[in-house]
Every structure is written in C-alpha cells, then in structure tokens.
C-alpha positions in Angstrom: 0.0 0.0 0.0 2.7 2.1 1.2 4.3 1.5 -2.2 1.0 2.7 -4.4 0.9 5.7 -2.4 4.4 6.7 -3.9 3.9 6.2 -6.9 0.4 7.6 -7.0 2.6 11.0 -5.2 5.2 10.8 -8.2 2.8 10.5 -10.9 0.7 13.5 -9.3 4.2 15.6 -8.9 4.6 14.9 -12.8 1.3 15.1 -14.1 1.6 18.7 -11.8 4.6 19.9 -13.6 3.5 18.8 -17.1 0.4 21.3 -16.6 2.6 24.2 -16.0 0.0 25.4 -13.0 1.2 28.6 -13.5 1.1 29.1 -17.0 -2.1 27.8 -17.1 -3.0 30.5 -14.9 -1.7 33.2 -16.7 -3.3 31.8 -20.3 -6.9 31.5 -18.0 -6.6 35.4 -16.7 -6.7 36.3 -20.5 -10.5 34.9 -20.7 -10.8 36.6 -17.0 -9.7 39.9 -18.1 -11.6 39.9 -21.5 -14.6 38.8 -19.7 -14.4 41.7 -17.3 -13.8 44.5 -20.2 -16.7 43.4 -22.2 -18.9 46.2 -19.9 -21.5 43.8 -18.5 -21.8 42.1 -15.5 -20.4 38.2 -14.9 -22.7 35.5 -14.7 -22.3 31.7 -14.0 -21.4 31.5 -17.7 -18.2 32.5 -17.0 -17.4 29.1 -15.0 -17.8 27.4 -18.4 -15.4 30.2 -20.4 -12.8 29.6 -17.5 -13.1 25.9 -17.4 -12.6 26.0 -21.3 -9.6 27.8 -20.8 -7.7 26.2 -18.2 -8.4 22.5 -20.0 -7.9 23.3 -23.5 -4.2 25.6 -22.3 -3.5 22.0 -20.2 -4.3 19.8 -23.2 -1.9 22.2 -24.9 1.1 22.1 -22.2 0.6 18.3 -21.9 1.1 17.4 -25.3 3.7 20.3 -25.9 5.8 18.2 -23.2 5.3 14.8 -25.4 6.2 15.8 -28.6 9.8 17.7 -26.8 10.3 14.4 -24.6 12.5 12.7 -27.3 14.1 16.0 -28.6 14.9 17.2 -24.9 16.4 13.6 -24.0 18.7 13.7 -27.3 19.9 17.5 -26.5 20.6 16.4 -22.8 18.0 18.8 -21.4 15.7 17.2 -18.9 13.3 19.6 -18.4 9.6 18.5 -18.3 8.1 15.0 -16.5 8.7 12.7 -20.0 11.4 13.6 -21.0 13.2 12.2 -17.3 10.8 9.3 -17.4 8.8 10.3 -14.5 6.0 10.7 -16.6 4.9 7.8 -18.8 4.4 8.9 -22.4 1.2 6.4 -22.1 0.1 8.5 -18.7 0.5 11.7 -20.7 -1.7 10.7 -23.4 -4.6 10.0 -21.0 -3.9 13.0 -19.3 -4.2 15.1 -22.6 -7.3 13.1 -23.6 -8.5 14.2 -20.6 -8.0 17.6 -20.5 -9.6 17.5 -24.4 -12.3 15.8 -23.2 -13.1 18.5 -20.6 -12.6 20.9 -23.0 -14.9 19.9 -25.7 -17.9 19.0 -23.0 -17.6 22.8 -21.9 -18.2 24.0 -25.7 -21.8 23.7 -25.6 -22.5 25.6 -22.7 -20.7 28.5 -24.7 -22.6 30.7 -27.4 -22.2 29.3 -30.8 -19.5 31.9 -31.8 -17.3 30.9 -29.1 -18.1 27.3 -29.8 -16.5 28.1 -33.2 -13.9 30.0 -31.8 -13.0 27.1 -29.0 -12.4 24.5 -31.7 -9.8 26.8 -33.7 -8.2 27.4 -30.2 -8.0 23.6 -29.6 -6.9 23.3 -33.4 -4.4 25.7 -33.2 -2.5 24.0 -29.6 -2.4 20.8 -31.3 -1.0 21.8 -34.7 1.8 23.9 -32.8 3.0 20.8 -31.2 2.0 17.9 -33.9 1.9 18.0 -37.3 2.1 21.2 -38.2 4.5 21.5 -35.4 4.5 25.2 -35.4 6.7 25.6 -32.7 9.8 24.5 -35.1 8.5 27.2 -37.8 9.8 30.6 -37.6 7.4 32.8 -37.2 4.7 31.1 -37.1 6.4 30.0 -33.8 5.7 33.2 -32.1 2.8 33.7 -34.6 1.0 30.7 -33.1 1.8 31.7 -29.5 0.2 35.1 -29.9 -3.0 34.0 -31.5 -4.0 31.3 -29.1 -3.4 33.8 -26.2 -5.3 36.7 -28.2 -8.4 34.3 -28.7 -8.4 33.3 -25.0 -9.1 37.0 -24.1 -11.2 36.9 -27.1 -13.7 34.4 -26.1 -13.9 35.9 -22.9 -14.8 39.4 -24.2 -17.3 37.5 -26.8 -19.0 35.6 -24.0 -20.6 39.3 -22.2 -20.1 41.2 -25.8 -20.2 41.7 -29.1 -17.3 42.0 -31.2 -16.1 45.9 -31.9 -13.3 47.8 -31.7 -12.6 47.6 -28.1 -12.5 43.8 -28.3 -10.0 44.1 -31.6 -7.5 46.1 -29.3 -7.7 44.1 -26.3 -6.9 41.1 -28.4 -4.2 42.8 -30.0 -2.7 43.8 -26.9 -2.7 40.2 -25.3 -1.1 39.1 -28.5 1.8 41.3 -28.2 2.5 40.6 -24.8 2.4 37.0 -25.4 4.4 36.8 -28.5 7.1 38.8 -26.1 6.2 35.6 -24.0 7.4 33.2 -27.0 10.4 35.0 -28.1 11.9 35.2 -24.0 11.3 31.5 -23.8 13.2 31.0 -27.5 16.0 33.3 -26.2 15.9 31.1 -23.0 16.5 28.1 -25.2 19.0 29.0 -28.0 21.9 27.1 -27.5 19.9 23.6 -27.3 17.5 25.2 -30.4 20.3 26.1 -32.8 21.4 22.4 -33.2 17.7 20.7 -33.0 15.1 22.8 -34.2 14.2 26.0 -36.7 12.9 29.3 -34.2 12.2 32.6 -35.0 15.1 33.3 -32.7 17.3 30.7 -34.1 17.0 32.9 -37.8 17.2 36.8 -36.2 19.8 35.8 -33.2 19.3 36.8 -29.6 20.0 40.6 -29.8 17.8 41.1 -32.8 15.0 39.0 -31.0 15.6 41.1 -27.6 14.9 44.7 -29.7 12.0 42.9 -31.7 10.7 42.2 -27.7 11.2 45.6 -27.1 9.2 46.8 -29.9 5.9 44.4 -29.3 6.2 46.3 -25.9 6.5 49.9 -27.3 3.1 48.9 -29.8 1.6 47.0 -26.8 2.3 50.4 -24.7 0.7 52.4 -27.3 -2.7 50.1 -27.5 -3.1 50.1 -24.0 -3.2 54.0 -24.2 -6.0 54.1 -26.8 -7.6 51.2 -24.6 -7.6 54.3 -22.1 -8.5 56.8 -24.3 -11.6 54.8 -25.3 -12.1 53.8 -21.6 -12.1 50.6 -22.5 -9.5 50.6 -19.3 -9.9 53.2 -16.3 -7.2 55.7 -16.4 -7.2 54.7 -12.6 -5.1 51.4 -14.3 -2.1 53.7 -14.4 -1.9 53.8 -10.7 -0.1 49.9 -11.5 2.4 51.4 -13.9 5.2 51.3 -11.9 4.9 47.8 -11.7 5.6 47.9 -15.5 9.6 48.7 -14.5 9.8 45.0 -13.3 9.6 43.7 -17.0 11.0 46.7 -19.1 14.2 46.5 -16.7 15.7 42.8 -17.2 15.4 43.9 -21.1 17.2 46.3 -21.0 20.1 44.9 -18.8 19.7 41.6 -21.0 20.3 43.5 -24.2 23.4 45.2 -22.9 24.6 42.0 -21.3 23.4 38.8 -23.3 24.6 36.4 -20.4 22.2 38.4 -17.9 19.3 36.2 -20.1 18.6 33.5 -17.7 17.9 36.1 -15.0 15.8 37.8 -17.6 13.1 35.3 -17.8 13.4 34.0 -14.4 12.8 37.2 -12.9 9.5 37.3 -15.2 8.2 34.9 -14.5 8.6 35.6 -10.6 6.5 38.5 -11.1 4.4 38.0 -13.6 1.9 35.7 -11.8 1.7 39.2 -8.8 1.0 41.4 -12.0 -2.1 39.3 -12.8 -3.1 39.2 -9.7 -3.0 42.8 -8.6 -4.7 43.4 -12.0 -7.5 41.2 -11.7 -8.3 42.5 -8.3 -8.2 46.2 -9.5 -10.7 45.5 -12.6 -12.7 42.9 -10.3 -13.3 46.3 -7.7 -13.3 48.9 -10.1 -16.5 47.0 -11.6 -18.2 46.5 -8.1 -17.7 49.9 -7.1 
C-alpha cells in the first residue's frame, strides 16, 4: 500500500509539472480579463469560459511536453516530467485526452461563436506541437503563440459582448504581450534550439529577437493607451504602472549584457503571476464599485 501511495505521489508531482499550474493561470486570466472588459456584468457563464480555458491551455502544455520528450532527452535537457521518465508517455496521453475531453464537454455551454472559436483554439495548440508543429517554424512560432493567447481574451470578451473595436484592441494587446512571452522562452532556449530545431530566434539571433521584444512592448504600450483613451481601461489602471519597470528593466540589462538572459526570464516569471493578480483584483473592484 505504502508503495501505491508513492507512486500515485510521483505521478501526481509529474502530471503537476507537465500542466505548467502557473502558466495555465496566466493563459486563463486572459479569458478573465476579456470577460471583465466586455462592460457587463459576470454570470455563471463564465465558469464554463474559464473551465474552457484552463483544459484546452493544459491539453496544450501536456502534449507540448510529449512531442519535446525525445528532442529534450537527445539535447541532454531534462526539463519536463517525460522527458526524465517520471511521466509515462502512455500516462501523458490519457492525461491530454483528458483535459480535451473536458474541453470539448464545456463547448456547448458556450454561445455558438465561441463554440467556433474554441475549436480553432484547440486546433491551433495541437497543430503547434504535432503535425504542423509550429513551434519548429519561424514565425509562425511566435505567430501561433500570440493567436492562441489573443483568442483566449477573445472568447472571454465575446461571451458578455459583441465584437467591436474595443474587443479588436484588447486582443491585439494580449497578442503582443504573449508573443514577447514566446520570443523570452526561444531566447531562454538558443543554444539547445540552434542544433535541433528552426525558431524565429534561431533565424534573427538573440539581440535582434531582444529589440524585436522591445518593440511588441513599445506597440503593446501604445494600444493600452487608446484602450484608455476609449475607456475601455480606467485611467485609474495607471496607478499599477510602476509595476511595468519589473519587466521593461531585465530587457534592457539583458540587451546590454546577453549572459544576464537567464535572469531575464526567471525574474519574469517571478512576477508576472503578482501582476495578474493585482490586476485582476483592480478590474474585479473597479466594476463592483
């Protein structure tokens, strides 16, 4: 018994770190923060947008981790739960069939739009893993990654909405921000990409990729201001811009010192998850109030 137990413990740990909990999270708050802008008030409907979210962006880290478990063994680079054998690929499979599985049973309980819009969502995580295998495409790399986040905040607008301008810049402005996502994690990776796979930052080169980060901020900067001028946002958002200095700082020090990278994205991601919080709980009261 004592025995089951373990392994049950080691194949929850795995399973755990295959979802990415916390990238999940931050792929989920899009829909959240969509929802939220659309003007109207949340109902229970948006249990089903969220549950939508956080199973479809699982099914998509799950089989993201299968199709780099043979790739990551051969570069010596043992970073998710297949690749160092804690996580059977069999395991994995069921787990992504889950996760599917929960993801199309919430589609009906979604307007028809959205239903549409779910299916090119799911369509668009599988193909960047498997056959299309996006993520080894320039461009479409980073492409791929911006979309799926951009429809996530989409949906979520959709669900309490129609579709209009506001919705068009909101979308745009997730999809900067998480094709800046992409290209860090590519930069994080060069040295095993260059010798086993085709990136976007593989073809530019890191310092090239770093400015092009910089300039999806600068555009993402200048939509968030016409969000505001639109009051689509509250101007009282700017009372979090300082917070905007823990993102636009490793950058900058990464660009003048390309060893400083790892510290880059690790200091990113530390934050990031307090950014989305603090936001979430500004718009959540600025609607009650």
């Amino acid at each position: 018994m004592t025995f089951c137990f373990k392994e049950f413990a080691a194949v929850m740990k795995a399973s755990y770190r295959t979802i990415r909990f916390s990238s999940v999270l931050c792929f989920t708050s899009a829909t959240l923060v969509g929802a939220i802008l659309a003007g109207s008030l949340l109902d229970l409907g948006i249990i089903w947008l969220l549950l939508f979210s956080v199973s479809s962006t699982s099914f998509a880290f799950i089989i993201n981790d299968l199709s780099d478990a043979e790739l990551d063994r051969s570069a010596g680079v043992l970073r998710n739960s297949v690749s160092t054998g804690e996580l059977s690929s069999g395991r994995c499979i069921l787990l992504a069939l889950f996760f599917l599985s929960v993801s199309l049973a919430s589609l009906p309980f979604l307007s028809f739009q959205n239903q549409l819009i779910g299916l090119v969502v799911i369509f668009l995580y599988f193909t960047y893993s498997w056959g299309l295998r996006a993520k080894a495409r320039p461009i479409l790399d980073v492409l791929y990654h911006g979309l799926c986040l951009a429809i996530l905040a989409t949906m979520g607008f959709l669900g309490y909405s129609t579709f209009n301008f506001a919705c068009l810049l909101l979308a745009s402005l997730v999809f900067l921000l998480s094709a800046t996502s992409q290209v860090l994690q590519e930069i994080r990776d060069y040295e095993t990409d260059i010798k086993m796979v085709k990136t976007t930052v593989t073809l530019l080169g890191k310092r090239v990729s770093l400015i092009i980060c910089l300039a999806f901020l600068f555009f993402a900067l200048a939509i968030f201001c016409l969000l505001l001028f639109y009051a689509v946002l509250p101007l009282e958002i700017l009372l979090l811009s300082p917070l905007a200095y823990f993102t636009a700082a490793p950058f900058i020090r990464t660009i003048r010192n390309e060893e400083y990278k790892d510290n880059m994205l690790r200091e990113i991601k530390e934050t990031r998850l307090i950014f989305i919080a603090v936001l979430l709980a500004f718009l959540i009261s600025y609607r009650l109030i």
